[in-house]
VOLUMDO-372292 format. One line per field, with one value per residue: residue number from 1; x, y, z of N, C-alpha, C, O in turn. Coordinates in nm, 2 decimals, always signed. Atoms other than C-alpha are relative to their C-alpha. Example, Ala and Ser with C-alpha at 12.3 -4.5 7.8 and 13.67 -1.06 7.14 Angstrom:
<atoms>
num: (1,2)
n.east: (+0.09,-0.09)
n.north: (-0.12,-0.11)
n.up: (+0.00,+0.00)
ca.east: (+1.23,+1.37)
ca.north: (-0.45,-0.11)
ca.up: (+0.78,+0.71)
c.east: (+0.09,-0.08)
c.north: (+0.12,+0.11)
c.up: (+0.00,+0.08)
o.east: (+0.19,-0.03)
o.north: (+0.12,+0.22)
o.up: (+0.07,+0.09)
</atoms>
This chain:
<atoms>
num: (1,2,3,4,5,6,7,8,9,10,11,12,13,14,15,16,17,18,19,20,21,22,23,24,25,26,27,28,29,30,31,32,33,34,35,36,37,38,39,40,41,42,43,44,45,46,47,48,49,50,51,52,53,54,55,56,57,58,59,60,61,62,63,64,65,66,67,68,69,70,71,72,73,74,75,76,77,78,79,80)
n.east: (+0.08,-0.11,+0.04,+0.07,-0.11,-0.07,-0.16,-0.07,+0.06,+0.14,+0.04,+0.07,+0.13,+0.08,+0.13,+0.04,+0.09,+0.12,+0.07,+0.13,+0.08,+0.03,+0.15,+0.00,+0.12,+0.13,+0.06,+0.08,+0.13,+0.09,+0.11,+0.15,+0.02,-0.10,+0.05,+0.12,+0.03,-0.09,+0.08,+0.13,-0.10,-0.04,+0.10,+0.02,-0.11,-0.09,-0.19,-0.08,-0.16,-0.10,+0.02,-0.06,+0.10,-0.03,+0.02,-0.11,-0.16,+0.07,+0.03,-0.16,-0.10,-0.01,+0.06,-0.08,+0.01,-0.10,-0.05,+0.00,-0.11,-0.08,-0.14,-0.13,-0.05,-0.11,-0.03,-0.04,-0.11,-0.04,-0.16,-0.16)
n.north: (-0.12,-0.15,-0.15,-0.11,-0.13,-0.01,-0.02,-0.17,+0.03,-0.09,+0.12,-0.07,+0.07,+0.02,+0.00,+0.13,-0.04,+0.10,+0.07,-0.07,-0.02,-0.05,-0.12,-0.07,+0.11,-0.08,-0.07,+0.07,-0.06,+0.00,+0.08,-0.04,-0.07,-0.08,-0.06,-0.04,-0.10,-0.11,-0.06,-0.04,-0.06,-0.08,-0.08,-0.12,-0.15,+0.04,+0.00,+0.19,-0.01,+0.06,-0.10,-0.18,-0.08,-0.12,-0.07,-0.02,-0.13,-0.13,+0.00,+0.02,-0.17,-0.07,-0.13,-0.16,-0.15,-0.10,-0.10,+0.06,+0.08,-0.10,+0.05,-0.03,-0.12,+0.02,+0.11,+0.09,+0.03,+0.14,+0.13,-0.09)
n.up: (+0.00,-0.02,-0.07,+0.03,-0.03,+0.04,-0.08,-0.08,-0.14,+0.00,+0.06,+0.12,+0.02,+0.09,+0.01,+0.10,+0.03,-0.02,+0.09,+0.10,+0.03,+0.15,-0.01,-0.17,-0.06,+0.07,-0.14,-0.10,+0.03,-0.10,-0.04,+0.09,-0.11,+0.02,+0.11,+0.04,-0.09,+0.10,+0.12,-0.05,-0.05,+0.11,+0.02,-0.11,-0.01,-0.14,+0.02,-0.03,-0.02,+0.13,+0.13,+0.01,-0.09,-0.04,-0.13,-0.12,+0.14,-0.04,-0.17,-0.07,+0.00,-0.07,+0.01,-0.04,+0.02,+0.00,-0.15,-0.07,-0.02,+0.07,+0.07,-0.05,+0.01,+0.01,+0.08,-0.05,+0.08,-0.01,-0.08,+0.03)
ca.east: (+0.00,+0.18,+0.18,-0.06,+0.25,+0.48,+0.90,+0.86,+0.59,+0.22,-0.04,-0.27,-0.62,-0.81,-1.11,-1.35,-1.60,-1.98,-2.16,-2.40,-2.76,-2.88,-3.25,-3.36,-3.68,-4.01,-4.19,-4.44,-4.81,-5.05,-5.33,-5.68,-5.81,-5.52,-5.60,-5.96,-5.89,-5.63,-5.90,-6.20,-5.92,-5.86,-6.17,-6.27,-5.98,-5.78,-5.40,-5.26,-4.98,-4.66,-4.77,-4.69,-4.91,-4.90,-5.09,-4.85,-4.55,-4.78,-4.84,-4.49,-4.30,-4.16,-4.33,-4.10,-4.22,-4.06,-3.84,-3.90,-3.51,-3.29,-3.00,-2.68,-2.51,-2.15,-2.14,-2.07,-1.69,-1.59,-1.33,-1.06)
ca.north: (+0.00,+0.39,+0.63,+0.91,+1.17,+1.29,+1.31,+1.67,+1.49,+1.70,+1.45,+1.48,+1.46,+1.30,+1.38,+1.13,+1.28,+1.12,+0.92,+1.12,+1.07,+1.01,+1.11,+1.32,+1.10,+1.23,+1.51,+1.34,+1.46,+1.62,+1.42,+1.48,+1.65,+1.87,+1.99,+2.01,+2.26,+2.46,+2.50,+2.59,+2.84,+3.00,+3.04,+3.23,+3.50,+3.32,+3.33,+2.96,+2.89,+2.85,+3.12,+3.50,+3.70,+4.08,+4.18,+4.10,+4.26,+4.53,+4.49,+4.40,+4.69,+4.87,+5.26,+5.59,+5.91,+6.20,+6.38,+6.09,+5.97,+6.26,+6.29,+6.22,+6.58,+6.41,+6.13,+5.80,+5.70,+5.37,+5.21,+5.45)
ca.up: (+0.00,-0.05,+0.17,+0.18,+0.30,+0.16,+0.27,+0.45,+0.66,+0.50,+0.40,+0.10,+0.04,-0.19,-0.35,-0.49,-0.63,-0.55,-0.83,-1.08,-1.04,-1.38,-1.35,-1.05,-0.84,-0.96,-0.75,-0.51,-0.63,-0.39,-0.23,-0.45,-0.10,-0.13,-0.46,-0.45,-0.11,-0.35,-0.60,-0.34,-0.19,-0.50,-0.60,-0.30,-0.36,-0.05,-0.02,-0.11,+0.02,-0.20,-0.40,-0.45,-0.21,-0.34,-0.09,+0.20,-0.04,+0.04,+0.39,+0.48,+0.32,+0.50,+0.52,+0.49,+0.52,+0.40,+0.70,+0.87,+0.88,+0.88,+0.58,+0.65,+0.67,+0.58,+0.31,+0.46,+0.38,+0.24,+0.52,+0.43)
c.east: (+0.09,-0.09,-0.08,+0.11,+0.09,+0.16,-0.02,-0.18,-0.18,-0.07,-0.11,-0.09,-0.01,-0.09,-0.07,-0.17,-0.15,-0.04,-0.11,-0.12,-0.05,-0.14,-0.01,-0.18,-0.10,-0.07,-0.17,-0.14,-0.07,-0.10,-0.11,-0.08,+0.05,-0.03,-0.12,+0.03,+0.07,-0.14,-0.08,+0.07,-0.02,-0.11,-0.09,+0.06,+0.08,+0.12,-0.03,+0.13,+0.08,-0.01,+0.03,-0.14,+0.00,-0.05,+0.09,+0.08,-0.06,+0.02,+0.12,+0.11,+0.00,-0.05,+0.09,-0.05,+0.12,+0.02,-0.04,+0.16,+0.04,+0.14,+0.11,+0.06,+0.18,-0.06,+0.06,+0.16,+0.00,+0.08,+0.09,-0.03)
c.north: (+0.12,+0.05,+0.13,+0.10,+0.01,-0.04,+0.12,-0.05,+0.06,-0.12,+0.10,-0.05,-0.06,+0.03,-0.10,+0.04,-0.09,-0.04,+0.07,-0.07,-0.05,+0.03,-0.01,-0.06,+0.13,+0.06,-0.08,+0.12,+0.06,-0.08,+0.07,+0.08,+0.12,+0.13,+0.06,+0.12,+0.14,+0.05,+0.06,+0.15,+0.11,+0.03,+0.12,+0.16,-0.06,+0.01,-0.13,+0.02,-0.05,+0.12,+0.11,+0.10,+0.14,+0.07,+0.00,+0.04,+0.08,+0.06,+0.02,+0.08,+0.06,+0.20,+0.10,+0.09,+0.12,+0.09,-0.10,-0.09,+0.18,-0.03,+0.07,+0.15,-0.03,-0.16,-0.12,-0.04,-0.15,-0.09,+0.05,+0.11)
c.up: (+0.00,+0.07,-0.04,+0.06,-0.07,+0.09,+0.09,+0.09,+0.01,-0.08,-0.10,+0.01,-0.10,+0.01,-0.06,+0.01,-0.01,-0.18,-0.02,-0.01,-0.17,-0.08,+0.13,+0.00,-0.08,+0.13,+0.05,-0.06,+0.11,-0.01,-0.15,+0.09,-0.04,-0.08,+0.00,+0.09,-0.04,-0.06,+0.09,+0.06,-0.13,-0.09,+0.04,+0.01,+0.13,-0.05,-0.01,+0.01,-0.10,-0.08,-0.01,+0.02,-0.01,+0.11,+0.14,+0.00,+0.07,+0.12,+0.07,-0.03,+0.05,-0.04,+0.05,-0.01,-0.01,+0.16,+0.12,+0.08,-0.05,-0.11,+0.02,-0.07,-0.07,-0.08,+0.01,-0.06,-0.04,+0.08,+0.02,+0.18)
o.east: (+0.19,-0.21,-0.05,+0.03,+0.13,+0.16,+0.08,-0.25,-0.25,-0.01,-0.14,-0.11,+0.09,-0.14,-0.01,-0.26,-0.15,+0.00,-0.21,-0.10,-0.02,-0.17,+0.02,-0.26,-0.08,-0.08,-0.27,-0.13,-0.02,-0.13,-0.07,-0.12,-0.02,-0.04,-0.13,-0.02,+0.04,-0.18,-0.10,-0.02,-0.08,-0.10,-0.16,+0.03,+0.12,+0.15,-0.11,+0.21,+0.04,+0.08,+0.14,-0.22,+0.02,+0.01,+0.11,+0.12,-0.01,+0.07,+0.15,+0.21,-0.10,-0.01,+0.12,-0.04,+0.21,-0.06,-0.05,+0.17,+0.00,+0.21,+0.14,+0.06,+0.24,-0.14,+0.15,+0.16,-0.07,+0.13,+0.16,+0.06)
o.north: (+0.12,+0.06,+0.20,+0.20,-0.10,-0.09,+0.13,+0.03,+0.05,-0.19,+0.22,-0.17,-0.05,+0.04,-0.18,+0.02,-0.20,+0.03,+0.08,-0.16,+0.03,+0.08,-0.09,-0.06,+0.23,+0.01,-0.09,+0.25,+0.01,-0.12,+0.14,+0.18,+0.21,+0.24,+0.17,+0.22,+0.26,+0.16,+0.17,+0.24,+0.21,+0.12,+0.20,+0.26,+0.03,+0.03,-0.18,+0.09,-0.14,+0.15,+0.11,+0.14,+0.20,+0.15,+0.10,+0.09,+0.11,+0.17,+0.11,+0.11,+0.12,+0.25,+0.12,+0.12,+0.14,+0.13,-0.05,-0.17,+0.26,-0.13,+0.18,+0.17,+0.07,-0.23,-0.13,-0.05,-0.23,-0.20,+0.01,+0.19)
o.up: (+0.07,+0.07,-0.14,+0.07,-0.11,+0.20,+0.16,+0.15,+0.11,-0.17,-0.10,+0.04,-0.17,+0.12,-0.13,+0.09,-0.08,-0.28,+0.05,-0.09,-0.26,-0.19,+0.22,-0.10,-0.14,+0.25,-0.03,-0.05,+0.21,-0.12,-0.25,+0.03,-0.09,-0.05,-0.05,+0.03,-0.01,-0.02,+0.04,+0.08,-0.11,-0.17,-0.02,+0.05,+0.19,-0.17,+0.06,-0.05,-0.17,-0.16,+0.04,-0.06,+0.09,+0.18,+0.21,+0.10,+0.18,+0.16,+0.16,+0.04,+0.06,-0.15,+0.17,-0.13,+0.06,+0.25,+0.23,+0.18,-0.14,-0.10,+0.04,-0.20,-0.11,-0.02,-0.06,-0.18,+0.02,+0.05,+0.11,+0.22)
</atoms>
């Protein structure tokens, strides 16, 4: 068997790269339940979850008013 070190005593990794996949599993369906409560949901105007809610975008942004934050009088520096 050889040595994994060298003469000056630093050892070496290997890599061994994992084994490719060669089709990715199939995504798992929802129930029929599931679905039907999506669709009675979304017919109503309800949020479903998963989905893109502007209204809470809305809700959840944050609100500035003018003269509400004073501006910086001096120009923030970079680090220097």
């Amino acid at each position: 068997m050889t040595p994994m070190y060298t003469a000056t005593g630093r050892q070496r990794r290997i890599f061994v790269p994992r084994p490719a996949e060669s089709v990715p599993p199939p995504m798992p369906q929802d129930p029929p339940i599931y679905r039907d409560l999506m669709r009675a949901w979304a017919d109503r105007g309800r949020t479903l979850p998963g989905r893109h809610d502007p209204e809470w975008i809305r809700l959840a942004a944050p609100t500035v008013r003018t003269g509400q934050f004073s501006d910086l009088r001096v120009p923030p520096r970079d680090g220097r």
